[in-house]
C-alpha positions in Angstrom: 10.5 52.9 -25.2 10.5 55.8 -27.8 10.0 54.2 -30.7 9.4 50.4 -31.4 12.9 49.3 -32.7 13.5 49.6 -29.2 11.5 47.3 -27.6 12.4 43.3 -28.0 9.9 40.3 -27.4 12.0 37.4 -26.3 10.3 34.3 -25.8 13.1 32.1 -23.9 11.8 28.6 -24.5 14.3 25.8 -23.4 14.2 24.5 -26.8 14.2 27.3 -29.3 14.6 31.1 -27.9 12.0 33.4 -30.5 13.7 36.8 -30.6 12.5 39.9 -32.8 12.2 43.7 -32.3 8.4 44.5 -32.1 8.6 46.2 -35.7 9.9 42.7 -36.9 7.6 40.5 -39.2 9.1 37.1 -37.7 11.0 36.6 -35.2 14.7 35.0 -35.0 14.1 31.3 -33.9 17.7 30.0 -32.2 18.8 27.1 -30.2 18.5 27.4 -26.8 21.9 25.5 -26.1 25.4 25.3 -27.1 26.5 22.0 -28.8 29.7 20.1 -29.1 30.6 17.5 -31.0 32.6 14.8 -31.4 34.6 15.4 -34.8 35.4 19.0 -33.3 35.7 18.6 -29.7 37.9 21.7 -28.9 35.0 24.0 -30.4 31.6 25.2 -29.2 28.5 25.8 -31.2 26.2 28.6 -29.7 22.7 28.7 -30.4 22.5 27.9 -34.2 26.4 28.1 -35.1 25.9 24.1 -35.0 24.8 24.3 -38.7 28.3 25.7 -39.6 29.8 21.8 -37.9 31.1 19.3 -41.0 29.7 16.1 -38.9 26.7 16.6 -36.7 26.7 12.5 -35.6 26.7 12.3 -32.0 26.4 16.1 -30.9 26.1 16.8 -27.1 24.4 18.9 -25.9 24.9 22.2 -23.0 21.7 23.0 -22.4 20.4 26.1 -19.9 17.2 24.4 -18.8 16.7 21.0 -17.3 12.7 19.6 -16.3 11.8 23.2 -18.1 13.9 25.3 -15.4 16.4 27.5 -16.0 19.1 26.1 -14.0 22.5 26.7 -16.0 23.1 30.4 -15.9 26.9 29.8 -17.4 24.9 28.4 -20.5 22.4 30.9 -20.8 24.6 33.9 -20.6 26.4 32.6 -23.1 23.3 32.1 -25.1 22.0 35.6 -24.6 25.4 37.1 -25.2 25.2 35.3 -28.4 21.6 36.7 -29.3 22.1 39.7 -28.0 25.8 40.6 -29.5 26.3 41.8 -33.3 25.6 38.2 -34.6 21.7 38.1 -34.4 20.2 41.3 -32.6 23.4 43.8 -32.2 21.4 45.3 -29.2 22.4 48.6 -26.7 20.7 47.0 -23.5 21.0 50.1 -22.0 18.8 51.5 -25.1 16.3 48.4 -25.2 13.5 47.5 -23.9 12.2 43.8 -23.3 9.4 41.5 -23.1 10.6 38.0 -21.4 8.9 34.9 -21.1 9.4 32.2 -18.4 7.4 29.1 -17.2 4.6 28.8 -15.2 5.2 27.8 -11.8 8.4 29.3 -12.0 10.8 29.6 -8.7 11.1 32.9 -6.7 14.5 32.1 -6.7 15.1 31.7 -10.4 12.5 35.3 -11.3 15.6 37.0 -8.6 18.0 36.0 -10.8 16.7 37.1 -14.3 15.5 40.6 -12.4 19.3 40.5 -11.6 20.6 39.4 -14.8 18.5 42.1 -17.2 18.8 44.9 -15.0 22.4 44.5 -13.4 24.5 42.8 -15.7 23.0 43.8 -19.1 21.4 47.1 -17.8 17.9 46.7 -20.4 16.1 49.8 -20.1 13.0 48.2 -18.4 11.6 44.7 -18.3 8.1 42.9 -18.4 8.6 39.2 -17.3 5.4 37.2 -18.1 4.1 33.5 -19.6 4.5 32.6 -23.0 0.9 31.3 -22.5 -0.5 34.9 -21.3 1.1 36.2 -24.4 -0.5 33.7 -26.6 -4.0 34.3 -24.8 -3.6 38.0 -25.5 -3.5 37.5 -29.2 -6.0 35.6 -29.2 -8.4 37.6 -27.5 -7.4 40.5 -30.4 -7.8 38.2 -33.3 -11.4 37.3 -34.4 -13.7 35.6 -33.0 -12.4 37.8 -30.1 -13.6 35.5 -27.6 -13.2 36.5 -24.1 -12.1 33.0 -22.6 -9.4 30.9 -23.6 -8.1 27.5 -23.5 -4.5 27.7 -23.9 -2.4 24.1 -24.3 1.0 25.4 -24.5 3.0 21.5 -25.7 6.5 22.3 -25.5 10.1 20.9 -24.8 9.7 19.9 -21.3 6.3 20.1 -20.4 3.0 20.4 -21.2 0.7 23.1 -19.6 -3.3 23.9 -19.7 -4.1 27.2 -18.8 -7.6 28.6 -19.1 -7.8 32.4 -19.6 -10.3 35.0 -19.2 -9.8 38.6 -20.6 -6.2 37.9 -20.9 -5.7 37.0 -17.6 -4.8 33.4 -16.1 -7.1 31.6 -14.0 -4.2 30.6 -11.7 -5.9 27.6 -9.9 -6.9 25.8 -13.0 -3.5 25.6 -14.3 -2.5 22.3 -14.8 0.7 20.8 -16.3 1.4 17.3 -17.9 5.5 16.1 -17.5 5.5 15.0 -20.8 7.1 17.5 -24.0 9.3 17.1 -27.1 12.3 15.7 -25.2 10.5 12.9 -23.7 9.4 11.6 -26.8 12.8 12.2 -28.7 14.3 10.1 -25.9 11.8 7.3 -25.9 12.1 7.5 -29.6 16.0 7.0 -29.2 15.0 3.6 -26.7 12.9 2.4 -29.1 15.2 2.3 -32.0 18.3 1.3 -30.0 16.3 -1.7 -28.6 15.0 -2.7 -31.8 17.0 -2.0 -34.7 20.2 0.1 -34.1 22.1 1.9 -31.2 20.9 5.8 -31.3 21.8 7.0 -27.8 24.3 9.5 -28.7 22.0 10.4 -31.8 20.0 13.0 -29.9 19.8 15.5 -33.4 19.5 12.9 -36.0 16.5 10.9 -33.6 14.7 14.6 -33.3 15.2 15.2 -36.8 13.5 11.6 -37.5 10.8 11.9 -34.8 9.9 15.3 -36.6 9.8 13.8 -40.2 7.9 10.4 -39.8 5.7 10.5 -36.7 2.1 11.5 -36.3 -0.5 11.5 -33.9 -3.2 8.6 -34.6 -6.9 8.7 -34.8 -7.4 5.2 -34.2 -4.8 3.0 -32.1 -5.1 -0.2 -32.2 -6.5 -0.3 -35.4 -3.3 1.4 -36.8 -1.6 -1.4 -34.2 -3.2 -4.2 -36.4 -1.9 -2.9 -39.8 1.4 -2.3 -38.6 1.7 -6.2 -37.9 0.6 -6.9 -41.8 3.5 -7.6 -44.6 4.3 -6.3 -47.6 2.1 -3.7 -49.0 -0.8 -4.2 -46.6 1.0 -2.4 -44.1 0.6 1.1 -45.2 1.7 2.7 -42.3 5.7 1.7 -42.2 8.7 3.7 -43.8 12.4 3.5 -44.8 13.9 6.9 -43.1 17.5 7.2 -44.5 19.6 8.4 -41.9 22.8 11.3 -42.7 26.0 10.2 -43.5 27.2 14.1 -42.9 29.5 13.8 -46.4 26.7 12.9 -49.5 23.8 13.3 -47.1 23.4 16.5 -44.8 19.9 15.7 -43.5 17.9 12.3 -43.4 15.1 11.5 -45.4 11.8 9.3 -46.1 12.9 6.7 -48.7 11.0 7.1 -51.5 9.5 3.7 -52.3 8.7 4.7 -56.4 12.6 4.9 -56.9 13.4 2.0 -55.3 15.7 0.4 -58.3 18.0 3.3 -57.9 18.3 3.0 -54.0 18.8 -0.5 -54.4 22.5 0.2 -56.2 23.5 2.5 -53.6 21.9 0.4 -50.8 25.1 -0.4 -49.5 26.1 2.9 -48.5 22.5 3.9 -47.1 21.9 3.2 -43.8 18.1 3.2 -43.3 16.0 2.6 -40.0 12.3 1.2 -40.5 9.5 2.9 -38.9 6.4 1.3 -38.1 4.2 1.9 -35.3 7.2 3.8 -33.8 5.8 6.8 -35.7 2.2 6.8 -34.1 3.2 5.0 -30.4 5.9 7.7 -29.7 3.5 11.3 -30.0 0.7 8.3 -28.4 2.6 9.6 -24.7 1.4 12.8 -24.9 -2.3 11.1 -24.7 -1.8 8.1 -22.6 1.7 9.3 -20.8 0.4 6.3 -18.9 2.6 4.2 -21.6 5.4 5.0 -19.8 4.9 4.6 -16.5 3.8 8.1 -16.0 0.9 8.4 -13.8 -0.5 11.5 -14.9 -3.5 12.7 -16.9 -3.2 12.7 -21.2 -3.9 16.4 -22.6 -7.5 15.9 -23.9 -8.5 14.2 -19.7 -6.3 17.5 -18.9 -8.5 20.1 -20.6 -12.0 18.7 -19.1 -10.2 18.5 -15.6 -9.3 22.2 -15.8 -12.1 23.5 -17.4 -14.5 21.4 -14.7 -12.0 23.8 -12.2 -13.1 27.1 -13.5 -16.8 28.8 -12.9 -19.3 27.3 -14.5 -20.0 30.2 -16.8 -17.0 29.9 -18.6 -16.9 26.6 -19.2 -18.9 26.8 -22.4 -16.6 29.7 -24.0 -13.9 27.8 -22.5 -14.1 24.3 -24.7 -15.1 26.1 -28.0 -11.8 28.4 -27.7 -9.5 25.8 -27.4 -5.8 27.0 -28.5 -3.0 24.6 -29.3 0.8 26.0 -28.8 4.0 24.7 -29.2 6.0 22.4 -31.3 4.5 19.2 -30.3 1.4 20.4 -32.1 2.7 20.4 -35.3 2.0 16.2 -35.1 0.2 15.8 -37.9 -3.5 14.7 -36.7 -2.6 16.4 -33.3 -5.6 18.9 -33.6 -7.7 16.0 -34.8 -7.0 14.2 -32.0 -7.3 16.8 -29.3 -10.7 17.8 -30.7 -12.0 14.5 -30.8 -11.0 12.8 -27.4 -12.6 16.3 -25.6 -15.7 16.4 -27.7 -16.0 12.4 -26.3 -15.8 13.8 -22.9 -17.2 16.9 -22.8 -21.0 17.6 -21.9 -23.2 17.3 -24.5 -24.9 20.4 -24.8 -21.3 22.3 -25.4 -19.6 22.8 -28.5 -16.3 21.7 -28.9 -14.4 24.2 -30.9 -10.0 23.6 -31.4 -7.7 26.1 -33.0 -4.1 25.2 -34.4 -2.2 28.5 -35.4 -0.7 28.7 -38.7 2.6 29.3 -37.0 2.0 27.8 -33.3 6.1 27.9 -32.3 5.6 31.4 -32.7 2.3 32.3 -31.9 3.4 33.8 -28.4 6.1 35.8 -29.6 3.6 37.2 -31.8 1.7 37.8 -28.8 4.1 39.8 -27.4 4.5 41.8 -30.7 1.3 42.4 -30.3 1.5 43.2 -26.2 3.7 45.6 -26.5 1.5 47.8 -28.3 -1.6 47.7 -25.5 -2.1 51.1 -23.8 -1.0 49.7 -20.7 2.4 48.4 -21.6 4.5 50.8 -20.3 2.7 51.2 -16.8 3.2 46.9 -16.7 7.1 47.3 -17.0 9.8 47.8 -15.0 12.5 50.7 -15.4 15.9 50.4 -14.7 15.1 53.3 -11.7 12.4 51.6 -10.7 14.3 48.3 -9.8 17.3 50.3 -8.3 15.0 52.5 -6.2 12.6 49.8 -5.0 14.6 46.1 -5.5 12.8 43.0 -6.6 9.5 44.0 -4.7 8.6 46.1 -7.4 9.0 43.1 -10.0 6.8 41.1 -7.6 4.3 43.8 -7.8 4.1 44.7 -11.4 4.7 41.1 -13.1 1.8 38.3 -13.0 3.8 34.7 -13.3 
């Protein structure tokens, strides 16, 4: 840890892995998988190498974490190798130092493994496991206002988790989480659509790529409901996505109404989906998971529950330093919405304050940049002689997840 080109802040989320020295601006964003697909079945794609694959139409997926737990080791190591090998980072482990997140809730079992991993196999210099959520609440806490307490609703691939903070550190028994993230709604998404208008199971990329373009959250339901049944130009909510053929068109796209003479000629090779209220029902889940048969709390019920969990002089602080993460919260109107549905339920006499980062995917790497820098860093890691000396009880001791 002599200088800062040797430290690294991996955020390991099962979506996207965020990986940057601590002197970097940005950090690397990379799949968290390795993808196959069906026009080149002999070949693997590691992390991003799937952008370098002539036809992306039916791509399957490898992927290392399944209900947000790392499970598949094989796929991960191949992953890491990946990041870490000359391709991306070109790293000396044995040089490096490196910041790690993991979920909350996390199995003993599975923290074992990554001590084992990091330290045995790849022999990193020293090692600071923590929450991408901690991370995110200690950037916060350095950025102005400065506030001491903070809300942090981390929205990610698998899950959903509210964590209130104070000073940095979690308030572990008002940590809730809500079963509902980005793969959930691609996959209800891919239901809907194969249901209704054409069959999109083996469409995973294309459907995520389509959920990401057209979908918002709404402000008003069943109002939105209503216009979605009108015709013609009434409804002002539907759109024509065109969907890639992976030879003329790369990456699908909202048909552009003003030119539609020109589409018209060519309509015969486009092959276009209509979205209607599919674009405001689907993000709907993370609000009312109740939709689909989930019986759980929606993220706004989620924040009041947890914040009614913490003492009562935080509460205040709490609700006007709300912090939204992740790459569900890049819905357009997801703020909006989040802010409104707690101010309805929150006391009175409490402002209701909610923050969306600039940059929220990678708002905890940041964190860690950030981290990594604190006074206190070094004595919150774990050496290479440490963990050979004193085993995983030292990792028990040193890291709070």
């Amino acid at each position: 840890m002599s200088s800062a080109s040797s430290l690294v802040v991996l955020d390991n989320g099962a979506y996207t892995a965020k990986i940057g020295f601590s002197s970097d601006e940005e950090p690397k964003l990379i799949q968290n998988c390795i993808a196959k697909a069906k026009s080149e079945r002999r070949k693997q794609f590691i992390g991003n190498q799937y952008e370098d694959c002539r036809d992306l139409s039916g791509l399957y997926y490898l992927l290392p974490f399944q209900k947000g737990y790392l499970v598949n080791w094989d796929v991960q190591r191949q992953v890491w190798e990946h990041i870490f090998g000359k391709e991306v980072m070109n790293l000396e482990p044995p040089e490096t130092s490196i910041i790690i997140t993991e979920p909350y809730f996390n199995f003993g079992s599975i923290q074992d493994a990554m001590n084992e991993v990091f330290f045995e196999e790849y022999q990193f210099q020293a090692i600071h496991r923590t929450n991408a959520g901690t991370l995110s609440a200690f950037r916060c806490k350095k950025e102005p206002p400065k506030e001491l307490c903070c809300m942090v609703v981390d929205s990610g691939y698998s899950f959903t988790h509210i964590a209130p903070y104070y000073d940095g550190k979690k308030v572990g028994n008002a940590i809730r989480r809500i079963n509902v993230g980005g793969k959930l709604l691609t996959n209800h998404l891919k239901e809907i659509l194969s249901y209704r208008q054409l069959h999109v199971m083996d469409e995973t990329y294309v459907i995520n790529q389509v959920k990401e373009d057209v979908c918002y959250v709404s402000s008003q339901f069943m109002p939105d409901m209503e216009i979605t049944k009108l015709k013609g130009a009434e409804n002002t909510i539907v759109r024509d996505y065109v969907l890639p053929d992976f030879q003329q068109i790369r990456r699908g796209y909202v048909k552009d109404e003003s030119s539609a003479s020109s589409a018209n000629e060519q309509c015969v090779s486009l092959q276009i989906i209509r979205m209607n209220n599919e674009r405001f029902s689907v993000p709907e889940l993370l609000f009312n998971p109740s939709d689909v048969s989930i019986q759980e709390m929606g993220i706004p019920e989620a924040i009041v529950h947890c914040i009614g969990l913490v003492e009562e002089e935080m509460r205040p602080h709490l609700y006007k330093n709300i912090l939204l993460t992740g790459g569900n919260s890049l819905f357009p109107g997801f703020k909006e919405r989040v802010e409104r549905d707690v101010r309805a339920m929150a006391p009175l006499n409490y402002d209701v304050r909610v923050t969306l980062p600039e940059k929220p995917i990678t708002y905890s790497w940041q964190g860690g940049k950030l981290f990594s820098a604190a006074e206190n860093f070094k004595e919150l890691c774990v050496t290479k002689k440490e963990y050979e000396e004193y085993g995983q009880s030292i990792c028990l001791e040193k890291f709070d997840v």
